[in-house]
N, C-alpha and C positions, 0 to 999 in steps of 0.2 A: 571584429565581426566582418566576415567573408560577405563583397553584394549580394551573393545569392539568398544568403540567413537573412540580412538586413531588410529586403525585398518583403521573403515570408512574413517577417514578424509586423511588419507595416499593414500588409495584407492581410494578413490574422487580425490585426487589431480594428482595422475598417471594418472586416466582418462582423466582429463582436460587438463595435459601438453601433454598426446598423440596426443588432439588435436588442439593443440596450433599452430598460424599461424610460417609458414617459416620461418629462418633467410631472415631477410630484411624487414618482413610486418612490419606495422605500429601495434599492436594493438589498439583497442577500447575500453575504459574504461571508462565509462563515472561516474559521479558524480553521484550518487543517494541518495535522502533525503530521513531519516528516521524520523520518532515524535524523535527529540531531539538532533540531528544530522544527519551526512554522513556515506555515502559510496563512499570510494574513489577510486578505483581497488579492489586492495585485502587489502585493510586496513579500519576499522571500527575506527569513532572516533565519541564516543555517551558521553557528557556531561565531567567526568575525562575518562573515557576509550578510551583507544588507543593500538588497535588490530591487527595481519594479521589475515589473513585470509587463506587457500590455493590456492584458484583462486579466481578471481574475480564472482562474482555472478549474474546471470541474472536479478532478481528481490531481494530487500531488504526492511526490514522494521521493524520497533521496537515497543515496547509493555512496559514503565516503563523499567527496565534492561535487559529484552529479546529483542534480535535481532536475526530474521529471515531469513535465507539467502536462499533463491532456484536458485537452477542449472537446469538442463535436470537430470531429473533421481532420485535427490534427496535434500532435505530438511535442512538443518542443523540449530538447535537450540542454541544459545551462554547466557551465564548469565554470568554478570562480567567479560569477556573475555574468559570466560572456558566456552568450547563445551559441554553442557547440553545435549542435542541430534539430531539422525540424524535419518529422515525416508525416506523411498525411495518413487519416487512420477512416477506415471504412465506415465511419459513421459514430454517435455519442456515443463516449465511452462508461462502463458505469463499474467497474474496477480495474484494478493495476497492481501488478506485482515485479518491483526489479532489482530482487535479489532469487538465485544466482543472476538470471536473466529479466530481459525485459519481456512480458505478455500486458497484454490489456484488451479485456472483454466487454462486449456489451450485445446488443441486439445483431449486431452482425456477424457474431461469431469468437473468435478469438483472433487477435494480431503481434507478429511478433516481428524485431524489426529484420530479422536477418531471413524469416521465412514467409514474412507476410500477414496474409488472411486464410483462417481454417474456418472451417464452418463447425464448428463447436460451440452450442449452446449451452455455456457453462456459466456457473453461478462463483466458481472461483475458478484459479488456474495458476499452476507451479511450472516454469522455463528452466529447465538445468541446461539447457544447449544444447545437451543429447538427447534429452526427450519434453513433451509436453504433457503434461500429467495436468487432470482436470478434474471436476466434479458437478453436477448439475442438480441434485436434489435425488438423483435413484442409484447414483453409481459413481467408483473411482474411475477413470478411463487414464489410457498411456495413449497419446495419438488417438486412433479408432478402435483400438482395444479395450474391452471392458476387462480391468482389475479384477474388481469384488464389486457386490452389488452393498446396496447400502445410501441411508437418508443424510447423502454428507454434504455440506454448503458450504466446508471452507477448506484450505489445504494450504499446507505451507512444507517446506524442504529445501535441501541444500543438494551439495551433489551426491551424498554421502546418506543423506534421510529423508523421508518423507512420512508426512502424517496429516492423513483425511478427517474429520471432524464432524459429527453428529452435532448434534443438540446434547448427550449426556457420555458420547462413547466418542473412542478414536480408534482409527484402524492405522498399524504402521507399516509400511513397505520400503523393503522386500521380503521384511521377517516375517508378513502374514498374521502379527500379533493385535489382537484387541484390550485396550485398558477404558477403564472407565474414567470420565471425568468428574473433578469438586462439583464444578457447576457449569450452567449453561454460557457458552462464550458471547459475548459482544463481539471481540474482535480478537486476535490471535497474531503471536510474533517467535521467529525463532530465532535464537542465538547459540549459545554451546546449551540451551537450555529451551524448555517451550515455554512461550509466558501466557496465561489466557485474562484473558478483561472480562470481569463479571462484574452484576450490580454492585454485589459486596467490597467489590476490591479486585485484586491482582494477585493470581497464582502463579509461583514458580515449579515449573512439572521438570522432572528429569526427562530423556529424550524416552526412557521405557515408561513413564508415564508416575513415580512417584512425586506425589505433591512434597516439594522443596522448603516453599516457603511461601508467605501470605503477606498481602500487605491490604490493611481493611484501608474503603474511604471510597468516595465516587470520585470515579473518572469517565474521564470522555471517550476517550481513541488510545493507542497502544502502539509502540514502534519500539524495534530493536538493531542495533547494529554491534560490531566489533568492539564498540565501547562503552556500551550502555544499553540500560534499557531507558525508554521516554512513553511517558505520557502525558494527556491533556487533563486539567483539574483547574474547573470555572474557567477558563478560557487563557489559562498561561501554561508554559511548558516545565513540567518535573522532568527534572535529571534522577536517573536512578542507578544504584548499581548492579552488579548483576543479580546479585540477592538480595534486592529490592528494599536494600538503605537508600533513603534520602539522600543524592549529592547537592542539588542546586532548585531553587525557585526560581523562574523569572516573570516577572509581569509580562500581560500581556503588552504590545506595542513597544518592549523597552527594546 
């Protein structure tokens, strides 16, 4: 670790125990899935890695061996357990998306790390590098372009696809096409395939919108990468495949 990261992560972490609750509170810590792993407080454990971290993280998420951790204030980037780097971000972040690219949104806008701060008041947001594609609850935007109008709150895409996300519909671009969805999403992950997290369980959608395959049971959160799909159930990480056979259980903490 380079002094200048080393410096950060000190300072980030002063910050955070300043405001750490009382002796006596309970903290809150909850479990967050990453493509390939957890987040468990302040300890990362992604495939063999097994990490602290300084504080625990508002939002987490991983990229192959990158893991991404946002705070209020700032950004920190881990490769193999060494703190690759740290940016500082316009203020609490309240999501994040870094596949293809890194975006993460919150009350101040959207931030990306190669362009900065936009002033986009989005409620999700997709980073291909060549464009920023968003959604706020009335409409798809590209930059400050409005797509198509439309009640969509989530969006996810590669470089290749994108698909905006209603409560029961999806719209795809650039082909302009609407399909309907099983059901209403929890949360949403794409790989060669769309997966959606619903009460029932987990849909496997084709990328034009044919449900693939189903897997029933409650789950928590939803993540997808190159080798899997993963989700959270009672608070330990399933490994899945891509059409959502069972590969692996792990407890939680193990």
């Amino acid at each position: 670790m380079n002094p200048r990261n080393a410096f950060l992560v000190l300072s980030l972490a002063a910050t955070l125990a300043s405001c750490a609750p009382h002796a006596g509170a309970t903290p809150s810590e909850p479990t967050l899935l990453v493509a390939g792993g957890v987040v468990q407080g302040h300890w990362v454990r992604l495939g063999n890695q097994q990490f602290a971290l300084p504080a625990a993280p508002t939002l987490a998420a991983a990229d192959g061996d990158l893991v991404y951790l946002a705070y209020p204030f700032q950004l920190l980037v881990y490769q193999n357990g060494s703190l690759k780097d740290s940016l500082p971000l316009p203020g609490t972040p309240t999501f994040m998306q870094v596949r293809p690219r890194v975006v993460v949104g919150g009350e101040f806008g959207l931030f990306t790390p190669e362009g900065g701060r936009f002033a986009f008041q989005a409620s999700d947001a997709v980073n291909t590098g060549k464009a920023l594609y968003w959604v706020d609850g009335k409409a798809l935007y590209v930059g400050s372009r409005k797509i198509t109008d439309g009640s969509f709150y989530k969006v996810v895409g590669d470089e290749g696809y994108l698909v905006a996300l209603t409560k029961r519909e999806a719209y795809q671009w650039p082909e302009g096409v609407w399909f309907p969805l099983p059901a209403e999403p929890k949360a949403v992950a794409l790989a060669e395939d769309l997966y959606l997290l619903a009460p029932e369980g987990i849909y496997q959608l084709s990328r034009s919108g044919l449900v693939v395959n189903f897997l029933a049971g409650a789950f928590g959160d939803l993540a997808a990468d190159a080798q899997g799909v993963y989700a959270l159930q009672g608070g330990r990480l399933v490994r899945l495949s891509f059409n959502l056979q069972f590969v692996s259980l792990i407890s939680k903490g193990a």
